[in-house]
C-alpha positions as CSV (number, residue, x, y, z in Angstrom):
1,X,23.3,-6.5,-33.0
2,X,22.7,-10.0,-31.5
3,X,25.0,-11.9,-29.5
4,X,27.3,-14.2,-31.6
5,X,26.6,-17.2,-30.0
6,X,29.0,-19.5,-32.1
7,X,32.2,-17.5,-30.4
8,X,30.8,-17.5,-26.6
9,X,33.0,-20.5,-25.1
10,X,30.5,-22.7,-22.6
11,X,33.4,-22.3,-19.8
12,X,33.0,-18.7,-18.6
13,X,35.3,-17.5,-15.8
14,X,33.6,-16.2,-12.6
15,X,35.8,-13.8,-11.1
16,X,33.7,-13.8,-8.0
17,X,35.4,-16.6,-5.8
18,X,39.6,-15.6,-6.7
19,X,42.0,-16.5,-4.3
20,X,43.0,-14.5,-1.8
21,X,46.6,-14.1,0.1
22,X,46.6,-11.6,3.1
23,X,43.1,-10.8,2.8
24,X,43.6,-9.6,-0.8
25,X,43.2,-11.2,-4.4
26,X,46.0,-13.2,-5.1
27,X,46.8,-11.0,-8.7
28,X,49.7,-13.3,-9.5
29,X,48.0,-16.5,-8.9
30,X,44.9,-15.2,-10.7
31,X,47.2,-14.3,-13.8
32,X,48.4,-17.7,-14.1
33,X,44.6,-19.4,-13.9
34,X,44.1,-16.5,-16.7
35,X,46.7,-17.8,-18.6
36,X,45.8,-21.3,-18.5
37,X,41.9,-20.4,-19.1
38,X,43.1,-18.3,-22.3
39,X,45.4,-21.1,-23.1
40,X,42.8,-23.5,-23.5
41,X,40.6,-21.6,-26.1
42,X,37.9,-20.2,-23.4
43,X,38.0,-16.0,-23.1
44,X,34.7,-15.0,-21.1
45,X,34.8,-14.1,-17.9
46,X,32.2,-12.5,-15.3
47,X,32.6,-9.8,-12.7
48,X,30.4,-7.4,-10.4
49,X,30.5,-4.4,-8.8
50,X,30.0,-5.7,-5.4
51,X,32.3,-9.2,-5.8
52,X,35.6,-9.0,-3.4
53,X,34.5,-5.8,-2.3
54,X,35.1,-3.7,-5.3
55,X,38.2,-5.4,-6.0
56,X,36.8,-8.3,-8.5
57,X,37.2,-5.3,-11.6
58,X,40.2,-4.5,-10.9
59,X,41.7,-8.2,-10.6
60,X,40.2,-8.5,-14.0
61,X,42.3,-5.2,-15.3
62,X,45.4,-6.9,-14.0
63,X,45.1,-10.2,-14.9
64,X,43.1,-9.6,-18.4
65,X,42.9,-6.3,-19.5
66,X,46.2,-5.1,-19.1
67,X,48.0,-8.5,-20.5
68,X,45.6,-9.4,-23.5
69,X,44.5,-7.5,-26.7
70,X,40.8,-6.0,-25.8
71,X,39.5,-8.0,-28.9
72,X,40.5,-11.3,-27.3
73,X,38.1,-11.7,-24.6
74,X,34.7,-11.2,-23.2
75,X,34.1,-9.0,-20.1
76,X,30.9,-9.1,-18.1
77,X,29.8,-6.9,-14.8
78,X,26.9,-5.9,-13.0
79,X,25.2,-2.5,-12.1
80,X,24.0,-3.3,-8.1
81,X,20.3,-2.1,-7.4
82,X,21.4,-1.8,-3.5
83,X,24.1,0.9,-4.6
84,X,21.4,3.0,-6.4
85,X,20.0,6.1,-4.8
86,X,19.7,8.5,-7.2
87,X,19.6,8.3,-10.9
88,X,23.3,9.7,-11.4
89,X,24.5,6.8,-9.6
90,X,23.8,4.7,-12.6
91,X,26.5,6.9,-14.2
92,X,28.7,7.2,-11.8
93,X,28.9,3.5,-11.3
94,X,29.2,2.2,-14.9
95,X,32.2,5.6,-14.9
96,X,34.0,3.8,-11.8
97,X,33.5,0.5,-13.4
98,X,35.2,0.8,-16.7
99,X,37.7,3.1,-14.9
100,X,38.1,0.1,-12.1
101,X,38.6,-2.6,-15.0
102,X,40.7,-0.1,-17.5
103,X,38.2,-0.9,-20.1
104,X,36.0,1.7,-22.6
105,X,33.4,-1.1,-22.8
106,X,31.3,-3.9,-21.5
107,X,31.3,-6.3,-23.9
108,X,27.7,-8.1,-21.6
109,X,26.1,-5.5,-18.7
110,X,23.3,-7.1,-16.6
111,X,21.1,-5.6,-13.6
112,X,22.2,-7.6,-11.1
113,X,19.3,-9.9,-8.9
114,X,16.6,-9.0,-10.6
115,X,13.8,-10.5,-8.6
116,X,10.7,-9.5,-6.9
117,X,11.1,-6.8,-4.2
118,X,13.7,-3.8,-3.9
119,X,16.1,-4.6,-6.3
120,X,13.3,-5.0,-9.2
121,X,11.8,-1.5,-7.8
122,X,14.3,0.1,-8.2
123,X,15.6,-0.8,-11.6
124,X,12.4,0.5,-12.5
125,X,12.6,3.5,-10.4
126,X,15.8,4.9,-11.8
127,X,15.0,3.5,-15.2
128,X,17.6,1.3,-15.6
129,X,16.0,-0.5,-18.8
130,X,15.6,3.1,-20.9
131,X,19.5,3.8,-19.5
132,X,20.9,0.5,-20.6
133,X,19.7,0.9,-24.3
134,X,21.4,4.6,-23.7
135,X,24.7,3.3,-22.8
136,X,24.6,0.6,-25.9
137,X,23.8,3.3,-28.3
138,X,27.1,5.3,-26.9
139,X,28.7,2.1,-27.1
140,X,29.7,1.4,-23.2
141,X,28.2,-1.5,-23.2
142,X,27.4,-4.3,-26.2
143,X,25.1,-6.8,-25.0
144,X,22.4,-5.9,-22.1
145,X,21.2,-8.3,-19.6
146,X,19.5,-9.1,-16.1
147,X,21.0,-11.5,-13.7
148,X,18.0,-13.2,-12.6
149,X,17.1,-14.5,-9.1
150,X,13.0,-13.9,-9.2
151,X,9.8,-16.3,-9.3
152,X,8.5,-17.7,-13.1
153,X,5.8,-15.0,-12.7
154,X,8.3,-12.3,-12.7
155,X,10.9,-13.4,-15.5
156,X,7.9,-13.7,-17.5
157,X,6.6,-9.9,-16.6
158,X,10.2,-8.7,-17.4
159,X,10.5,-10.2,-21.3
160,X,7.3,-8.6,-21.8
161,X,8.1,-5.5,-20.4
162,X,11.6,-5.2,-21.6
163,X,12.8,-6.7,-25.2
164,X,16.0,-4.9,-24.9
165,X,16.6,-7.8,-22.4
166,X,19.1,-10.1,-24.8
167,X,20.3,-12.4,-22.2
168,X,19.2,-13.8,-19.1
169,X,21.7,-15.1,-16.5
170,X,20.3,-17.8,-14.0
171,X,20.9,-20.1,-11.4
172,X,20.5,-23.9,-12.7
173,X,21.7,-27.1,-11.1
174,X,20.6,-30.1,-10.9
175,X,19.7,-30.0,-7.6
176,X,17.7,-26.6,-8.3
177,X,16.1,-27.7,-11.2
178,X,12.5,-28.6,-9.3
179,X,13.9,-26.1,-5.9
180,X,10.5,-24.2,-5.3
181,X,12.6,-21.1,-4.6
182,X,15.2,-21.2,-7.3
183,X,13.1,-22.7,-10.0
184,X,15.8,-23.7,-12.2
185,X,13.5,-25.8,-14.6
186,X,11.5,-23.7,-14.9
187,X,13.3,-20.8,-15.5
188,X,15.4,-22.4,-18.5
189,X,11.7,-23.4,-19.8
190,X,10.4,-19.9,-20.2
191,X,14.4,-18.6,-22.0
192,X,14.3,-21.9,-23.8
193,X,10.9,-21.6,-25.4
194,X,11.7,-17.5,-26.1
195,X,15.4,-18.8,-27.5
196,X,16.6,-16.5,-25.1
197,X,20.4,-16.7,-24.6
198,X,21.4,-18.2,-21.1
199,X,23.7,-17.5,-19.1
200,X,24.5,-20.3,-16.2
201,X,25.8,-19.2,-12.8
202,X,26.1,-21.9,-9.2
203,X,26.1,-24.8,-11.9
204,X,28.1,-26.2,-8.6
205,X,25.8,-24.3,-6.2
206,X,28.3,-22.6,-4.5
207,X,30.7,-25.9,-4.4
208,X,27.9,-27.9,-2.7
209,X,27.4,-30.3,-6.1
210,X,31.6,-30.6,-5.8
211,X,31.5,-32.5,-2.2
212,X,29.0,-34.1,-0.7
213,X,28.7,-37.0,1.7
214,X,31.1,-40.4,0.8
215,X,27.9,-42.3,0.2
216,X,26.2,-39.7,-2.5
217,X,29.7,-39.3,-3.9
218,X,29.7,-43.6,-4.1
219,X,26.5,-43.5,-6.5
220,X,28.6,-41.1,-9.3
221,X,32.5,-42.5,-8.6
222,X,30.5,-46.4,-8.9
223,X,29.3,-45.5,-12.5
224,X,32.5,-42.8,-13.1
225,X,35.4,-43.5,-11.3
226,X,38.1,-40.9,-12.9
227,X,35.5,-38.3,-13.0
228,X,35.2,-35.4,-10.5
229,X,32.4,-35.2,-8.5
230,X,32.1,-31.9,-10.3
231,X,32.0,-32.5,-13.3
232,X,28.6,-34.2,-13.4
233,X,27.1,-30.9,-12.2
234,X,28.9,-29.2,-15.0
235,X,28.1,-32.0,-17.7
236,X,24.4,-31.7,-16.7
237,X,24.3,-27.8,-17.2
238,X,26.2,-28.5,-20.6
239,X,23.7,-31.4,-21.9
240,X,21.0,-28.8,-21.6
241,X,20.5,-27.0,-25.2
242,X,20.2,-23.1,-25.1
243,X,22.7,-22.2,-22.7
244,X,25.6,-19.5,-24.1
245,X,28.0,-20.1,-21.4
246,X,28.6,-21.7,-18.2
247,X,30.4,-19.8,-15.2
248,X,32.3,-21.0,-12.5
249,X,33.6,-19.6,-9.6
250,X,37.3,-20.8,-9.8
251,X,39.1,-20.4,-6.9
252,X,42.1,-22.1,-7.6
253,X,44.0,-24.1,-10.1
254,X,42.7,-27.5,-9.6
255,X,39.5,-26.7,-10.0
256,X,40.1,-24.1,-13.5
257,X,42.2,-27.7,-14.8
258,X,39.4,-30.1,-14.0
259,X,36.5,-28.0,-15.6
260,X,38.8,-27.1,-18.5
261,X,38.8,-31.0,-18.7
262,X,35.2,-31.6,-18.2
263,X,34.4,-28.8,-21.2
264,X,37.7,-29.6,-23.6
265,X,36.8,-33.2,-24.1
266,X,33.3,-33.1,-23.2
267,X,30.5,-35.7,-23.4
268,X,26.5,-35.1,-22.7
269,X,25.0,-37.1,-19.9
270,X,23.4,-40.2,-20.8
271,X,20.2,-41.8,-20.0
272,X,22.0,-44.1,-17.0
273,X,23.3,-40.8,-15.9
274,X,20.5,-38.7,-15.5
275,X,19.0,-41.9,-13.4
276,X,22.0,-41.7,-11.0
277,X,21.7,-37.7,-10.7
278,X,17.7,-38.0,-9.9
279,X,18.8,-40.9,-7.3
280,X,21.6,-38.2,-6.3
281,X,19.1,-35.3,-6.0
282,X,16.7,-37.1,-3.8
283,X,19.5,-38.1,-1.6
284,X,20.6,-34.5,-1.1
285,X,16.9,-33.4,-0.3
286,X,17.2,-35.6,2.8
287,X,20.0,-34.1,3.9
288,X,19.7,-31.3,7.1
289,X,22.2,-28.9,4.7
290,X,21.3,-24.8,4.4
291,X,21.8,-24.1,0.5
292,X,23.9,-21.2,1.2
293,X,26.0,-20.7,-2.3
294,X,28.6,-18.7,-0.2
295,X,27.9,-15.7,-2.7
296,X,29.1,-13.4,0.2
297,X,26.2,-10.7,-0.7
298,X,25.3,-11.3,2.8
299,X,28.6,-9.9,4.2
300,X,29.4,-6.5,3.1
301,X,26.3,-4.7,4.8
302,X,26.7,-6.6,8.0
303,X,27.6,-4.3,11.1
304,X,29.2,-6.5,13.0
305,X,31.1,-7.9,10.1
306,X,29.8,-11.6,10.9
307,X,31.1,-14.3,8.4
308,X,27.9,-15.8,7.4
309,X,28.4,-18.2,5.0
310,X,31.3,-19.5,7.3
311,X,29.4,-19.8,9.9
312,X,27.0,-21.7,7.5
313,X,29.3,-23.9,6.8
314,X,30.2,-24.9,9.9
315,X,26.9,-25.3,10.5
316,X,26.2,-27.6,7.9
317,X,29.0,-29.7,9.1
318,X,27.6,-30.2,12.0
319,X,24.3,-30.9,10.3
320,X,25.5,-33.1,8.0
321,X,28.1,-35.3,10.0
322,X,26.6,-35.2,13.6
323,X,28.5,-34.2,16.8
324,X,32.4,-33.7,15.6
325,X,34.7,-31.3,16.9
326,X,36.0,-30.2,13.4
327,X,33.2,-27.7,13.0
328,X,33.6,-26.2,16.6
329,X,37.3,-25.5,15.7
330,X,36.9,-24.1,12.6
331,X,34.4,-21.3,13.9
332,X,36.5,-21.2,16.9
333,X,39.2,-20.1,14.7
334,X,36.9,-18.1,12.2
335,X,35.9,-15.6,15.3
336,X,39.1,-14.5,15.9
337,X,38.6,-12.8,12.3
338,X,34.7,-12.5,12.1
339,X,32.0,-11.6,14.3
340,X,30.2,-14.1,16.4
341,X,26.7,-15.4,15.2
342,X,25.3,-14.6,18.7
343,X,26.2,-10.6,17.7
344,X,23.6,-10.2,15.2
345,X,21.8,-7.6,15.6
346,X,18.7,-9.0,13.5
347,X,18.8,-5.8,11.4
348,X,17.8,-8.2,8.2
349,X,20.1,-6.8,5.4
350,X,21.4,-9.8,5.0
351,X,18.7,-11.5,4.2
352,X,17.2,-8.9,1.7
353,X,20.7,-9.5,-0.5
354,X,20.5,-13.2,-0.2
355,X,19.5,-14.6,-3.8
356,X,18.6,-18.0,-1.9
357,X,16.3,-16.3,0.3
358,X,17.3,-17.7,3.2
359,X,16.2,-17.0,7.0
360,X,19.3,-15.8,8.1
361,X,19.1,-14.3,11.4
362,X,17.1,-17.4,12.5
363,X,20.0,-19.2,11.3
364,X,22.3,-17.3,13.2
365,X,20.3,-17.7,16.5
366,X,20.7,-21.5,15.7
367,X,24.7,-21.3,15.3
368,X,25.3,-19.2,18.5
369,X,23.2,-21.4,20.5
370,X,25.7,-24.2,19.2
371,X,28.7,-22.7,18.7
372,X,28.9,-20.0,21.4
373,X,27.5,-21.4,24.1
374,X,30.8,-21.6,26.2
């Protein structure tokens, strides 16, 4: 059965960036973006096994599952190569997710970062394909899926390979769209000419397309002055044809009211505004900024429970703004709850998570010899 794309809103809800109160997801505060989300006529939303720690499915059986007829919304997760090391764990993982999220069904189920290296290995190892069509045909899960983070070469070896693959899940972003790593462009190009669904996720790259610099902001508010700086990101993804839905990470309810703007009432980019956006990209290439999407894959597996994409952040900061002492306070303050980026311990499982590829325990040598050199 194919996917109904008519009844897929573009606004999907990523459940991967919830707020939090105490250290926890804020369930009540979640319920109410739910509700507002729901209200508006959008009903998708996307989990993982991995996001909040575990704890991402279950905010979605409170918030969703247990308030809303199962027939009223869309529910999405992930099966994690990384937790994989056997082939019962495929089993026992799907089992602990529908049990996590209260569920009998996935109504979309993707391998989560596909892409060259271990994670693609093993999928192929345990025979995760061949087990995804087995768990359609006993009807745990309806639509099957890869969340995508490899090179052109690869994507294209996978739809080959695999034809049960019905949807594809990528990063695209404006700023992406010619990245030689991320290969947004060209990525959409080879679902596009295959009229492939696609799914969007970091259409804000992590929040980096939602604030920027004064002077890149100036070149959007100039042209749109009651628009959020968001919303161009979102209206870029949106103008593209082929895409199935959208997610973003909504971490509070500003941010769920102003997309819920941007798609209610939404309008393509035009011609003037693609200009500004290339003018926009290029400005952002010459900016000293790490494109860390503050996915949090990174932090999990680390040892010595460092903070990374905090410590990018500040980082970046510093980068972008020059000498200021906001940055220094901010990691200042986020030690007393993280490790310090001078305790790595260079084991590298950060960076073989990381679906930017970045060099991260260079980067972390680079932040202690800033920020901990007291």
């Amino acid at each position: 059965m194919g996917i109904d794309l008519g009844k897929i809103p573009k606004l999907g809800f990523g459940l991967m960036r919830l707020p939090e109160k105490d250290g926890e997801v804020d369930i009540p505060q979640v319920c109410n973006m739910v509700d507002i989300y729901m209200g508006s006529g959008f009903n998708y939303f996307d989990s993982a096994y991995v996001y909040h720690g575990g704890k991402s499915e279950v905010a979605a059986r409170e918030a969703i599952v247990k308030r809303y007829p199962r027939n009223s919304f869309y529910l999405a997760t992930k099966l994690p190569a990384w937790e994989i090391k056997k082939v019962e764990d495929c089993d026992r993982i799907l089992n602990e997710q529908l049990e996590r999220a209260g569920v009998d069904y996935f109504d979309f189920y993707l391998l989560h970062s596909v892409e060259e290296g271990s994670n693609y290995d093993k999928y192929i190892e345990f025979n995760c394909f061949e087990w995804a069509i087995e768990k359609k045909k006993k009807g745990q899960i309806k639509h099957f899926g890869i969340s995508f983070h490899g090179s052109p070469a690869l994507l294209e070896k996978v739809l080959l390979e695999h034809p049960e693959v019905e949807f594809v899940q990528i990063q695209l972003n404006y700023a992406d769209w010619n990245n030689p790593i991320v290969h947004s462009g060209k990525l959409y190009k080879i679902l596009k000419e295959r009229n492939i669904p696609i799914i969007v996720m970091e259409p804000v790259k992590g929040g980096t397309l939602a604030k920027t610099t004064p002077e890149i902001e100036d070149m959007m508010k100039k042209h749109q002055p009651n628009k959020s700086i968001a919303s161009w990101a979102f209206r870029f993804v949106g103008s593209l044809n082929g895409i199935t839905t959208i997610l973003s990470g909504m971490s509070n309810e500003e941010q769920l009211k102003d997309n819920i703007e941007t798609f209610t009432n939404f309008e393509s980019l035009s011609d003037k505004e693609r200009e500004i956006l290339n003018e926009v990209t290029k400005a952002m290439e010459k900016l000293p900024a790490i494109q860390c999407t503050s996915c949090k894959y990174c932090c999990d597996g680390c040892p010595v429970k460092i903070s990374i994409p905090d410590v990018i952040s500040a980082l970046n900061t510093l980068h972008m703004y020059g000498e200021d002492a906001r940055p220094h306070f901010f990691y200042d303050n986020l030690v007393e709850r993280s490790g310090r980026a001078g305790e790595c311990i260079a084991c590298g499982q950060c960076e073989k998570v990381c679906p930017q590829h970045l060099p991260i325990i260079e980067i972390m040598k680079e932040a202690s010899g800033i920020f901990d050199k007291k």
